[in-house]
N, C-alpha and C positions, 0 to 999 in steps of 0.2 A: 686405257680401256679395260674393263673388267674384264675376267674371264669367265665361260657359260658359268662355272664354279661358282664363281661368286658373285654373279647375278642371281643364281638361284639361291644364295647362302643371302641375300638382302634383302632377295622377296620373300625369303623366310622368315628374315627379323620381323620384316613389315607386319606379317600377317600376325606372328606372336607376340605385336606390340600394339603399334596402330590398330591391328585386324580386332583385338580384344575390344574395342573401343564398340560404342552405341552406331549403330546402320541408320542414320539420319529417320529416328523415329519408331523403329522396325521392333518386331521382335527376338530378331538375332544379331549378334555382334558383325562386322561388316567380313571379317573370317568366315564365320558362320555360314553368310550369305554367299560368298563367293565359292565355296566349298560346296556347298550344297547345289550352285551353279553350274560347277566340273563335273559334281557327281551326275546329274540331271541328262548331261551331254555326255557324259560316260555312258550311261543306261540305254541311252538311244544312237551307239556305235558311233557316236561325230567322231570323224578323223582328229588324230591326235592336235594338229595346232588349231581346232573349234575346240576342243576340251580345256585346251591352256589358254583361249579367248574367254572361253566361260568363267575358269579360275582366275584371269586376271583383270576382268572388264571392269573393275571399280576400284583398280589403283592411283587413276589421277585422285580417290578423295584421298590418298593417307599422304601427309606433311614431308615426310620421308623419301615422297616420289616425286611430286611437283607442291603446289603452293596450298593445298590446304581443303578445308569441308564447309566454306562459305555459302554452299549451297542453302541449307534450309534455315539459315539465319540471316540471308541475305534479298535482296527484292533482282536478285540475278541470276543467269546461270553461271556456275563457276565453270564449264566446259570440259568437264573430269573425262568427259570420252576422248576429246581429244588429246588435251596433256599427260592422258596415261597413256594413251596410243604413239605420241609423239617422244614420251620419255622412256617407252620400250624396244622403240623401232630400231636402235643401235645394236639391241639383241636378237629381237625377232623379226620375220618378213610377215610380211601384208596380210598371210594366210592368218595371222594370230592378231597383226595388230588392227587392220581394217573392219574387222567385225566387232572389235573393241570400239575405235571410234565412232561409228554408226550405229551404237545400240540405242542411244537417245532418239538418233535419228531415227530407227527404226519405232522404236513407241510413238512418234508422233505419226510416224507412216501407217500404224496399224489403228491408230484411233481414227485417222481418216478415211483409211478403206474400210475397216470391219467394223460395224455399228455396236454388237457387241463385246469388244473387244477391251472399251472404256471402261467399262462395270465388272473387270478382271482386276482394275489397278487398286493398288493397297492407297489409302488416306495418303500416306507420304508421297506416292506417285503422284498422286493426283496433286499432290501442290508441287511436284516438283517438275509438272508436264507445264505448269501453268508458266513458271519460270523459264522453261526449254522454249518455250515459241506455242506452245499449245499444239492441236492436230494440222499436220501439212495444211495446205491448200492444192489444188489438183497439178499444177504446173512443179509445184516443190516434191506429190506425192509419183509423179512420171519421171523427175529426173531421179528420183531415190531407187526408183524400180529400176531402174536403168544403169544401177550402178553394180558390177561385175561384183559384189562383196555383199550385194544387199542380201540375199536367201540366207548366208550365214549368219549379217546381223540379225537377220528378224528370227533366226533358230535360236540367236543370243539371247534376244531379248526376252523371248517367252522362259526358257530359262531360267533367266534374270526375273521375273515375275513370279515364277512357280518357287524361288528359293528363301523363302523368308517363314520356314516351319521351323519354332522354337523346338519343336521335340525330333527332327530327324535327325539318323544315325547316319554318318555319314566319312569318307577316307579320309584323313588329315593331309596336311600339305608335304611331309613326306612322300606321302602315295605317290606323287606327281612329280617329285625331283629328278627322277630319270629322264621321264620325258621330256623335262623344261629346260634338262640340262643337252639332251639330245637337238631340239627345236632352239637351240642359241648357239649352235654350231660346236657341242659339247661331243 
């Protein structure tokens, strides 16, 4: 088993390797995006392990972490919320990894409850909502409300939405090594 150390010394590589790489479509690199996710949850005091859910909610797509970014080339979901939430959870608790897993879930929960909330998503979302299941239905969008993690995911998500500005100035993933190294039992 690794140590907090070098769990945060591989989600570093990640992000300086894989993280460099194109945001399935976007206009920032998936670094980019996920940084600016932290920053976003910084700004608005989320406790520290929703900051490090923010920073690290789109690790299932990097190869490095689980199996890949088959997402927008594929007629599937590849399930990145979960297999990043499930290939972190040996380091982190629920507080970080739950709102990770749920963030998909949450987009499709907000496309069904808030009518407006559809015409926030970027071109990529929208085809990658389409792959996730599309918006809940009422019995899917009450058991999601119901779920003990959901108000974080859906803090994630919007987040997740609002972080895809090629021009913002934002803290590197340094910034967050204490923290990430504190929240892995560092």
């Amino acid at each position: 088993m690794l140590t907090p150390y070098q769990v945060v010394d591989t989600l570093a590589a990640l992000f300086e390797g894989e993280g460099a790489e194109d945001y399935l479509g976007e206009d920032v690199t998936q670094a980019e995006h996920m940084l600016q996710a932290a920053a976003l949850a910084a700004a608005e005091d989320a406790p520290p392990a929703l900051v490090a859910a923010a920073l690290l909610h789109d690790v299932g797509h990097f190869r490095g972490a689980v199996h890949g970014r088959e997402l927008m080339s594929g007629a599937r979901d590849n399930r990145h919320s979960h297999q990043g939430a499930e290939w972190l959870a040996p380091w982190f608790g629920p507080a970080v990894t739950e709102p990770i897993r749920l963030h998909v879930a949450a987009k499709r929960y907000l496309c069904a409850t808030e009518p407006s909330y559809f015409a926030l998503l970027s071109p990529a979302s929208v085809h990658t909502l389409s792959l996730q299941g599309g918006p809940m239905n009422p019995a899917g969008s009450a058991a999601f409300a119901a779920d003990p993690h959901a108000a974080d995911a859906v803090r994630l998500r919007r987040w997740d939405d609002a972080a895809k500005d090629a021009s913002a100035a934002v803290p590197g993933f340094d910034h967050y090594r204490g923290m990430l190294t504190q929240l892995a039992g560092g």
